[in-house]
matplotlib code that plots the C-alpha trace (Angstrom):
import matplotlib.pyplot as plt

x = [213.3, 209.5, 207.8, 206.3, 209.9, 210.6, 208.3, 208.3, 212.0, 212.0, 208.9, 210.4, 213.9, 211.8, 209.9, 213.5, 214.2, 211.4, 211.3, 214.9, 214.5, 211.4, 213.4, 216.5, 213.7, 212.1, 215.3, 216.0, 213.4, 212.7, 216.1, 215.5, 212.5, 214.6, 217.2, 213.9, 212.7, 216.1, 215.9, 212.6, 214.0, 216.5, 213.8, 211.6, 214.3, 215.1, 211.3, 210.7, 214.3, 212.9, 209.9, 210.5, 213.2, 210.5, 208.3, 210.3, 211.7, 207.9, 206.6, 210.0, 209.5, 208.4, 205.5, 201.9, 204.5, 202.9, 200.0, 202.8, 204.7, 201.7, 201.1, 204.5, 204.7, 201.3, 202.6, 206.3, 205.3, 208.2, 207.8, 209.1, 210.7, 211.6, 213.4, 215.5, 219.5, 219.3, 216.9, 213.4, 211.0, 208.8, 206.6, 206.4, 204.5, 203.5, 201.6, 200.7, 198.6, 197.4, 199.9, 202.6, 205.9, 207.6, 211.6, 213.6, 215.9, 219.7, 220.8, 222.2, 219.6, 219.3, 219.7, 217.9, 219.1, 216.2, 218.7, 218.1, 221.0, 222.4, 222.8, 225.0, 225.2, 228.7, 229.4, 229.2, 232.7, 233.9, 232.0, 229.4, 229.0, 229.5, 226.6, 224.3, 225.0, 224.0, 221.0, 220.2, 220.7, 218.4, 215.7, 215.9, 215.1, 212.3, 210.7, 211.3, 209.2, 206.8, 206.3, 206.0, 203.6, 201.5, 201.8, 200.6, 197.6, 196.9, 197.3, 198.2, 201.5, 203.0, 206.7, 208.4, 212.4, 213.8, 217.2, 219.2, 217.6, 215.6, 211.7, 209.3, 205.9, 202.6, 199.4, 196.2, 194.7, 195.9, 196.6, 196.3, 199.4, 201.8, 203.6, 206.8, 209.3, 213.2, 214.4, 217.5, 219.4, 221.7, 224.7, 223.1, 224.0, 227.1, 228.0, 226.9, 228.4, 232.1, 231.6, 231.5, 234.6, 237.0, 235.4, 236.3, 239.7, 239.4, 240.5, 237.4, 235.0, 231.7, 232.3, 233.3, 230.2, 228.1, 229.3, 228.8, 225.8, 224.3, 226.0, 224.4, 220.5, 220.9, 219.9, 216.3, 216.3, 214.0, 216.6, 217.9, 216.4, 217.2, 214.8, 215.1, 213.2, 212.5, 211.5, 214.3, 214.9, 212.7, 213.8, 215.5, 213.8, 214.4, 214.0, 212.2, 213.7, 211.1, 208.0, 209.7, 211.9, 208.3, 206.4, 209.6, 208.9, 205.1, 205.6, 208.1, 205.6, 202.8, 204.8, 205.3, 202.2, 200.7, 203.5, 202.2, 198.7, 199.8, 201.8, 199.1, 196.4, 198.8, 199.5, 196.2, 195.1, 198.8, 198.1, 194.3, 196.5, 199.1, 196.7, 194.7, 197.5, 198.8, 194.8, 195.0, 198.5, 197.0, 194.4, 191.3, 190.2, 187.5, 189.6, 189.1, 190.4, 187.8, 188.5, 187.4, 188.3, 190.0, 193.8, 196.6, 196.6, 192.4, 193.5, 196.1, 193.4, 191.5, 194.3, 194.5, 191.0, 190.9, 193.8, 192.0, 188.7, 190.8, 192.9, 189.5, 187.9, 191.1, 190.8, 187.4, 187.8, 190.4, 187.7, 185.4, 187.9, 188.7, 185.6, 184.5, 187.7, 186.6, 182.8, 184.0, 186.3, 183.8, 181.4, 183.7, 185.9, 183.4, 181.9, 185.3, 186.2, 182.7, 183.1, 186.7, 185.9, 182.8, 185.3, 187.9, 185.1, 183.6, 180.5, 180.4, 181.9, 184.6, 182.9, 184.6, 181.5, 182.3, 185.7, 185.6, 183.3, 186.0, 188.3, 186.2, 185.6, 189.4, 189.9, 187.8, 189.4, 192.5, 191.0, 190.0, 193.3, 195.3, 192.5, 193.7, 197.3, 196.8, 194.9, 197.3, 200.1, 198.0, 197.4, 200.8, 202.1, 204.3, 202.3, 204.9, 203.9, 205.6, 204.7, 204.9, 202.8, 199.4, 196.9, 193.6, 191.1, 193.7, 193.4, 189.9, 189.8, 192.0, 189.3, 186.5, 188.2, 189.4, 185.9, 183.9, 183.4, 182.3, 179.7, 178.7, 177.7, 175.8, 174.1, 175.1, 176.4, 179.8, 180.8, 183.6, 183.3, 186.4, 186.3, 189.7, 192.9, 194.1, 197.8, 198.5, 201.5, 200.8, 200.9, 199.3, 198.8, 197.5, 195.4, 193.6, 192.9, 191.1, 189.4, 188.3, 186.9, 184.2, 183.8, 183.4, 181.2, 179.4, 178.7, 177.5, 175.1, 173.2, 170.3, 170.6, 169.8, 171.6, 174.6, 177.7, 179.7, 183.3, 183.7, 186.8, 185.8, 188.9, 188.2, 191.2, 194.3, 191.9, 191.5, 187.5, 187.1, 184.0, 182.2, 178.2, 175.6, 172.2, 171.7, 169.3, 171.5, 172.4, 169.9, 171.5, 171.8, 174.4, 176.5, 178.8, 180.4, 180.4, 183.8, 184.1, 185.5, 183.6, 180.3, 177.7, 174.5, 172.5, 173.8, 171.5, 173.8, 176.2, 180.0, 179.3, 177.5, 178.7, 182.4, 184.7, 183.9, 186.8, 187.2, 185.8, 188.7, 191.0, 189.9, 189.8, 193.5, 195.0, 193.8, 194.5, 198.3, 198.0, 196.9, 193.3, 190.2, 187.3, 183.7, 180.0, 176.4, 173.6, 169.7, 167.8, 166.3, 168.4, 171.9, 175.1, 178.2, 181.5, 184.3, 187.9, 189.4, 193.6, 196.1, 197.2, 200.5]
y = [111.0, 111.0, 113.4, 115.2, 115.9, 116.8, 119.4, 120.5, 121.1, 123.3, 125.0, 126.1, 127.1, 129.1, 130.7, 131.5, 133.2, 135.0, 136.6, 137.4, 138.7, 140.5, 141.7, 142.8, 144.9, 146.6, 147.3, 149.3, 151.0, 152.1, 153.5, 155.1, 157.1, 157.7, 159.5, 161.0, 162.1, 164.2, 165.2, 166.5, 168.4, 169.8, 171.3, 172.5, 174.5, 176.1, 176.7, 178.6, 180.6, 181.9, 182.5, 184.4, 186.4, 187.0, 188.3, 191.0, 191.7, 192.5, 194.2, 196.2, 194.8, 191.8, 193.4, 190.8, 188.3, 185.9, 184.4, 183.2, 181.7, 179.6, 178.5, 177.7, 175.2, 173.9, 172.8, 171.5, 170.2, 171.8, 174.2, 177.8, 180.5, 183.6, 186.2, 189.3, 188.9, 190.7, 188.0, 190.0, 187.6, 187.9, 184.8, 181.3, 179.0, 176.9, 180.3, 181.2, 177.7, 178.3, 176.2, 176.8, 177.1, 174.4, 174.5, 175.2, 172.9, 172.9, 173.3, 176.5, 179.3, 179.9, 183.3, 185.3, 188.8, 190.5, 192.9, 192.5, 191.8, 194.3, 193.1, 195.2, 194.9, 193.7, 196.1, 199.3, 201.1, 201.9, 204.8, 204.2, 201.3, 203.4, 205.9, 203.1, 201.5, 204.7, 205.0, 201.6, 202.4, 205.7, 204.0, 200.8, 203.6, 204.8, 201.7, 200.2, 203.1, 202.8, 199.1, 198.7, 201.9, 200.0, 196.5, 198.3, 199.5, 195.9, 196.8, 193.6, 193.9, 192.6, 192.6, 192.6, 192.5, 195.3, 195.0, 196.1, 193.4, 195.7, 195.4, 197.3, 197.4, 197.8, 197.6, 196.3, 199.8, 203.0, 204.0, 207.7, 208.8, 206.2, 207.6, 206.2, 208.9, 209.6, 208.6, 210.6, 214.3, 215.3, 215.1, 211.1, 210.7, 212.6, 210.0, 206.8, 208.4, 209.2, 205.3, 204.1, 206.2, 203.5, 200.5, 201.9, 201.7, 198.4, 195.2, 193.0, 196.0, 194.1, 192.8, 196.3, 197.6, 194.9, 195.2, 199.3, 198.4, 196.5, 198.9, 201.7, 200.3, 198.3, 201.0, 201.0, 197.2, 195.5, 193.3, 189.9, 187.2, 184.4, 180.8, 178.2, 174.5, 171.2, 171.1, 170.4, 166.1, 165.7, 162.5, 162.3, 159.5, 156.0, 152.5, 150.5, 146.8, 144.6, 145.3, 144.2, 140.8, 140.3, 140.7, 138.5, 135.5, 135.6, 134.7, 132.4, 130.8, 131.1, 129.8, 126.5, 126.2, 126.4, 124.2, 121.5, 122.0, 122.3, 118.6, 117.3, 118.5, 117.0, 113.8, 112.2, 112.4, 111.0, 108.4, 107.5, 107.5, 105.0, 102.7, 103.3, 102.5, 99.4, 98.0, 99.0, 97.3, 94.2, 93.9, 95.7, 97.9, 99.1, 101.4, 105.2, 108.2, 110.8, 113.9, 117.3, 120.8, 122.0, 122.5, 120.9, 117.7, 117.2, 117.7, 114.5, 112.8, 113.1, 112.5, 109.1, 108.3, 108.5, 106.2, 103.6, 104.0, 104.1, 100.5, 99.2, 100.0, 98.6, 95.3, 95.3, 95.7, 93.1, 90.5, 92.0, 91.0, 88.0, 86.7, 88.4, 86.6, 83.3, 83.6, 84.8, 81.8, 78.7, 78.6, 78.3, 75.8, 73.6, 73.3, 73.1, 69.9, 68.5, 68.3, 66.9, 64.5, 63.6, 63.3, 61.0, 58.8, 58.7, 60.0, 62.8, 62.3, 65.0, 66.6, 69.7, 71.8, 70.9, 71.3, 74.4, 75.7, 73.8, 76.2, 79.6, 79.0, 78.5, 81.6, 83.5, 82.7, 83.5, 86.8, 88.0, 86.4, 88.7, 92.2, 91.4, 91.5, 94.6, 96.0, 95.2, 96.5, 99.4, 100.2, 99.6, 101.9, 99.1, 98.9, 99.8, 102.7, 103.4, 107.1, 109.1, 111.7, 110.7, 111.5, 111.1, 111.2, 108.5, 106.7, 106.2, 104.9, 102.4, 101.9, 101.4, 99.2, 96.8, 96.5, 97.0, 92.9, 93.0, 95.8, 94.4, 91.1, 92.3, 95.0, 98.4, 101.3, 102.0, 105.5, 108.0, 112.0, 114.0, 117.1, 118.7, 117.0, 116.9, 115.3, 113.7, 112.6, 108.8, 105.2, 104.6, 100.9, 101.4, 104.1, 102.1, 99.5, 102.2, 103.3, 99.3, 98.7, 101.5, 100.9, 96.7, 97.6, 99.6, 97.4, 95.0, 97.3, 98.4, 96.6, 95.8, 98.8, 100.7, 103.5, 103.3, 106.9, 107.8, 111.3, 113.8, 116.9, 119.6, 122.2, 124.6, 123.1, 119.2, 117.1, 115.1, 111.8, 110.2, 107.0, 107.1, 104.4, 104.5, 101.2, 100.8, 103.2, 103.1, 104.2, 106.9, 104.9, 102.9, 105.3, 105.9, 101.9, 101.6, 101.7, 98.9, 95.4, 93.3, 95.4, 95.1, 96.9, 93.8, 90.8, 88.2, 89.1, 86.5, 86.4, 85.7, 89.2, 91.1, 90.6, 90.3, 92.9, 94.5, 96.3, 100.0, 100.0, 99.2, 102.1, 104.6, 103.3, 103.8, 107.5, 108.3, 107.0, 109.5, 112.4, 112.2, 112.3, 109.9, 110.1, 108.9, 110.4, 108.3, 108.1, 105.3, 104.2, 106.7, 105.8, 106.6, 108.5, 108.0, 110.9, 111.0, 114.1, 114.4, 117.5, 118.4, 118.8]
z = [66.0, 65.8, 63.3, 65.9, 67.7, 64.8, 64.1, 67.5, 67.5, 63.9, 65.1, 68.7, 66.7, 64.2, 67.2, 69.6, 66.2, 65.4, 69.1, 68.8, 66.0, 67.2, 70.2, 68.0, 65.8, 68.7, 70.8, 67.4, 66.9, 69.8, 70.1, 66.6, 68.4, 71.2, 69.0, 66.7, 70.3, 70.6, 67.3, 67.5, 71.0, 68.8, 65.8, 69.1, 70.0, 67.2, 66.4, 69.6, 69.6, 65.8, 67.1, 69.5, 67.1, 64.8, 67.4, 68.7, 65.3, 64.0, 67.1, 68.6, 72.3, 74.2, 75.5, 74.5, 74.1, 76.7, 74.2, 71.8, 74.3, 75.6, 72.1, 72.0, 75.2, 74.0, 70.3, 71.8, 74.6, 76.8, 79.8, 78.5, 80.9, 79.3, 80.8, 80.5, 80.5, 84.1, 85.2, 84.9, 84.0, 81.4, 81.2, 82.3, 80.5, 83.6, 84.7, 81.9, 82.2, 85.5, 87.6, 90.2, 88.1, 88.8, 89.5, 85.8, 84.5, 85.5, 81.3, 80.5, 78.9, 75.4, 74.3, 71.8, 70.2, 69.0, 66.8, 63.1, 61.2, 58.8, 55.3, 52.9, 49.2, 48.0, 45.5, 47.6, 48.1, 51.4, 52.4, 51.1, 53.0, 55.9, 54.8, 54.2, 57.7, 59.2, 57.0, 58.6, 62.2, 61.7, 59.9, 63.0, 65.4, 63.5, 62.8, 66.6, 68.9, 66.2, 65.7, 69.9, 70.2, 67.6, 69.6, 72.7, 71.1, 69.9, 66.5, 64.5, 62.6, 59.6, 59.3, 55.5, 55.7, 53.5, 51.2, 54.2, 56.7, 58.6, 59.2, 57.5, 59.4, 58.4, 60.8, 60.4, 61.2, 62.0, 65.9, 67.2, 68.9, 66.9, 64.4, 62.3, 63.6, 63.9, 67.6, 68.1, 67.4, 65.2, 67.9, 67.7, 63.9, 64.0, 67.5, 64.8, 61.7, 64.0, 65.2, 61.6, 60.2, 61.1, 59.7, 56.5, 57.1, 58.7, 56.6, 58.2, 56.8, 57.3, 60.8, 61.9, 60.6, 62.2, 65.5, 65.1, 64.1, 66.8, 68.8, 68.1, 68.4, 71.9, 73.3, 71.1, 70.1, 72.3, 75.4, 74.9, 76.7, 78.2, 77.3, 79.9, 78.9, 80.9, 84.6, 87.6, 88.0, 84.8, 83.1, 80.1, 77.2, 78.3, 76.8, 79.2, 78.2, 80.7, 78.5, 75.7, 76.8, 78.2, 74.7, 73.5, 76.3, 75.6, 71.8, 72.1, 74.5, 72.4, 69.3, 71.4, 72.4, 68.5, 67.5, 69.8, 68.5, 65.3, 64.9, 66.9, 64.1, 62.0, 62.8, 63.5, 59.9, 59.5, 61.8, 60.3, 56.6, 57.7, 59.3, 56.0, 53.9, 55.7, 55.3, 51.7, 51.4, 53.0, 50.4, 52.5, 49.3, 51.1, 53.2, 53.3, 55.8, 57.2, 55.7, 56.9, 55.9, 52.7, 53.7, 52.7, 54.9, 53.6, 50.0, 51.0, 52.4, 49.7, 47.5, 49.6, 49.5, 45.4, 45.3, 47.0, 45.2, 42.1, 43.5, 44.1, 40.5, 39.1, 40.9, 39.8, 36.4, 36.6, 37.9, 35.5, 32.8, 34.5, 34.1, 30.7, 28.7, 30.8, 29.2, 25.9, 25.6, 27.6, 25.3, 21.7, 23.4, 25.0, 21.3, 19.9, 22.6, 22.3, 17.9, 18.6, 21.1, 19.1, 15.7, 17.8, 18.5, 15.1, 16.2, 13.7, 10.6, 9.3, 6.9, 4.9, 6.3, 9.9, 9.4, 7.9, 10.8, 13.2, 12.0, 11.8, 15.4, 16.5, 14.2, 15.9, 19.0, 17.9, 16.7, 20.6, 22.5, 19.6, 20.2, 24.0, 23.4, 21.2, 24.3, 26.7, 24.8, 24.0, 27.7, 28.9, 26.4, 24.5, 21.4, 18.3, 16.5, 12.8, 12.2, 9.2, 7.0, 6.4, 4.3, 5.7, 2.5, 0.9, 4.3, 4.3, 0.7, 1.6, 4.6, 2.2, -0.2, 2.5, 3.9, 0.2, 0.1, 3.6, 2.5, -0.3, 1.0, 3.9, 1.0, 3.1, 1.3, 1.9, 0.7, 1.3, 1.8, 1.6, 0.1, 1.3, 2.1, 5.6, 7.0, 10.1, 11.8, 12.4, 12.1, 9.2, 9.6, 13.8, 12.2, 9.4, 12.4, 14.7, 11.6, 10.4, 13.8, 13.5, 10.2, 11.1, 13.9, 11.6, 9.3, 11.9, 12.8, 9.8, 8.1, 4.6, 2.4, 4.5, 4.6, 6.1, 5.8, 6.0, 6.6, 6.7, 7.9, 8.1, 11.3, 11.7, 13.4, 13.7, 11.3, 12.1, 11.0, 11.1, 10.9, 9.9, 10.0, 9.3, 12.1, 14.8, 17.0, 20.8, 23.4, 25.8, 28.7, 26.5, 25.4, 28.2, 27.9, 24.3, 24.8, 27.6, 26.9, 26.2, 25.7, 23.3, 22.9, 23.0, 24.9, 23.0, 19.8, 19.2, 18.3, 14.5, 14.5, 17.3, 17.3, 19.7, 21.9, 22.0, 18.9, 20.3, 23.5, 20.4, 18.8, 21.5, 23.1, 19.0, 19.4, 22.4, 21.3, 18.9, 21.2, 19.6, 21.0, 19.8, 20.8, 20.0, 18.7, 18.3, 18.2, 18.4, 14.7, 13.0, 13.4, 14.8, 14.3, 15.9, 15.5, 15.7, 16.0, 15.4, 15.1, 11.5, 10.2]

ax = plt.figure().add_subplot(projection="3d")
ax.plot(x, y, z, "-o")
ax.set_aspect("equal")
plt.show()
């Protein structure tokens, strides 16, 4: 199965079950609002049943009721029919909002008791219990004529509950004609003090005395009502499933559709790479992918695209080398075939001089086909290193004594700076070589009467080796391929002063082995420095 099939297949089974899943998640939750909707029903009940309690407990009737019922439907939501238990009605909040009342709702009323609830202290005795309950009932028919003879007036009124249960009004200004006073007649208290007797005998004390109680002030207490919510034939909440299977079908739709876009956007850059790669395979270096954009499939592209330019700058460093080894050698070993050729046919006679320079010349052969296996090693990563402590400053004597003849013959100055001691973990032997070939080059490169400087210079966790000549120097142009094969600062210098060529990539490959860095600093006239840096120990 093709990629795209593929892709098009895990995208459209990812999609089917991220609208299922989608589906699943609305289906519950909007059946989680459906049950909050009943819930909330449920609270809007209760809120308009205490509401209503608190009213007619505060104000002693339902009279200027009407304004609170309207605020009522308005905050709920829910059409509100209040009306007496013998069906007088009260208020309607479908009037009350300037509409035809529509037909009520087939649920059974709610009813609300405006009566107060009498709350006694548990440590009273018997009849005491009963004296206080009759307190209570006198001081409920007090405060009830009062409390609706201020409501009528439009007095506002504020409601505390006292230690018994019953309200304790108190207006917002004082009313002419209302006055807080006892409703009844002695024959009245005797009547609620002759209905209380009994409860003290009674076992259920409290209950008795509640329903004497309530007794006794329904006749003052403002009437129950009865609450009736909804409108006839209105419908209850419902999940309406076709909007949502539709939502569903549309993303799975739309999922397939960006699935098809989105293998297409992949595979042409795939396609453009494989065609890429089987050119590159086929030995077309030159080959390279358009690349546009910064995602992940560019970055591959681009990815791709240094590959080949890094393929192609191999291959022509390999030519390069190809052809550097095959001018470094020629020249030696057409002189070295033209003496012996000359010797055979006693053209030239063998002389210890020639001889002698015979063999310098095949030495120095041998010298650059050995710095190219050390190189190649090197760069493969299969040079053998021996490592061990290492003392740099001793190091670097050792340097200056292997190379003090050299010095001396040439007349530079070869001196050694090393102030502090510093320890590496290294191949001594490897080490020494990186360190001769600066120093050789070095040398090569300074007049006589010059300096040549070895340098340790201990910074922190690095120990800095440096190499310092007081030569011509190396203009800045130069300095970026002093490290090349083969390079040399000025190509008219020959082999028996400019080495092999190959010392520097020597150098560098030994330090990078060791996880060193090396660089260069020079100025033309003045000299150069070359600096290897390595972690201490």
């Amino acid at each position: 199965m093709s990629f795209r099939l593929r892709a098009l297949a895990l995208l459209m089974l990812v999609a089917l079950a991220a609208t299922a899943a989608t589906a699943w998640l609305t289906l519950r939750q909007v059946n989680r609002q459906v049950r909050d909707t009943v819930t909330a029903g449920q609270q809007e009940t209760r809120r308009i049943t205490e509401e209503l309690s608190a009213y007619a407990y505060t104000h002693g009737t339902w009279d200027g009721v009407s304004p609170t019922i309207a605020e009522l439907a308005r905050d709920t939501g829910q059409r509100i029919r209040v009306s007496t238990e013998n069906n007088t009605l009260l208020a309607d909040s479908d009037a009350l909002a300037g509409r035809a009342p529509r037909p009520a709702s087939g649920q059974p009323p709610l009813l609300v008791d405006p009566r107060p609830q009498l709350e006694l202290p548990s440590h009273l005795r018997p009849r005491a219990r009963v004296k206080i309950t009759a307190s209570a009932i006198l001081n409920y028919r007090s405060v009830v004529p009062y409390a609706a003879c201020l409501t009528r007036a439009g007095a506002a009124l504020t409601a505390v509950r006292t230690e018994l249960g019953m309200p304790e009004v108190t207006p917002d200004r004082k009313v002419p004609g209302c006055r807080q006073t006892w409703n009844g007649s002695a024959e009245v208290v005797e009547a609620d003090i002759a209905a209380l007797e009994p409860c003290a005998k009674d076992s259920r004390r409290d209950v008795c005395l509640q329903r004497v109680f309530r007794d006794r002030i329904a006749d003052i207490a403002p009437p129950r009502l009865q609450i009736t919510l909804g409108v006839r034939d209105q419908a209850p909440p419902t999940l309406n499933v076709a909007p949502t299977v539709a939502v569903a079908a549309a993303v799975a739709l739309a999922a397939i559709l960006g699935a098809l876009l989105f293998s297409r956007a992949v595979l042409r850059p795939i396609r453009a790479m494989t065609s890429a790669a089987k050119s590159l395979g086929e030995g077309d270096l030159d080959q390279r992918v358009p690349v546009s954009g910064r995602d992940e499939i560019a970055e591959l592209g681009r990815a791709f695209n240094r590959m080949a330019a890094s393929l192609q700058a191999g291959e022509e460093r390999q030519r390069r080398l190809t052809g550097d080894i095959a001018h470094e050698l020629r020249t030696p070993l057409a002189n070295l075939r033209g003496y012996l050729e000359a010797l055979r046919d006693a053209v030239v006679e063998p002389t210890p001089e020639l001889l002698d320079s015979l063999h310098e010349e095949a030495m120095l052969q041998q010298r650059i086909v050995d710095d190219l296996q050390d190189l190649a090693l090197a760069e493969a990563g299969a040079l053998t290193y021996h490592r061990s402590q290492v003392e740099l400053g001793e190091l670097l004597e050792g340097c200056r004594a292997a190379y003090a003849a050299q010095a001396s013959a040439e007349q530079v100055r070869l001196d050694v700076q090393a102030p502090a001691k510093a320890r590496v973990h290294a191949d001594p032997g490897r080490l020494r070589q990186a360190v001769g070939n600066l120093i050789g080059n070095a040398l090569r490169h300074t007049s006589a009467g010059g300096t040549v400087t070895l340098r340790l210079v201990p910074q922190g966790q690095l120990a800095v080796v440096q190499v310092q000549d007081t030569g011509s120097g190396i203009p800045a142009e130069d300095l970026p391929h002093v490290f090349d094969r083969f390079w040399r600062a000025d190509v008219a210098r020959g082999r028996e002063t400019g080495g092999s060529g190959l010392g520097l990539s020597i150098a560098r490959q030994i330090v990078a082995d060791h996880q060193g860095t090396i660089g260069v600093e020079s100025t033309v006239g003045e000299g150069t420095v070359f600096t290897i840096a390595l972690a201490t120990v």
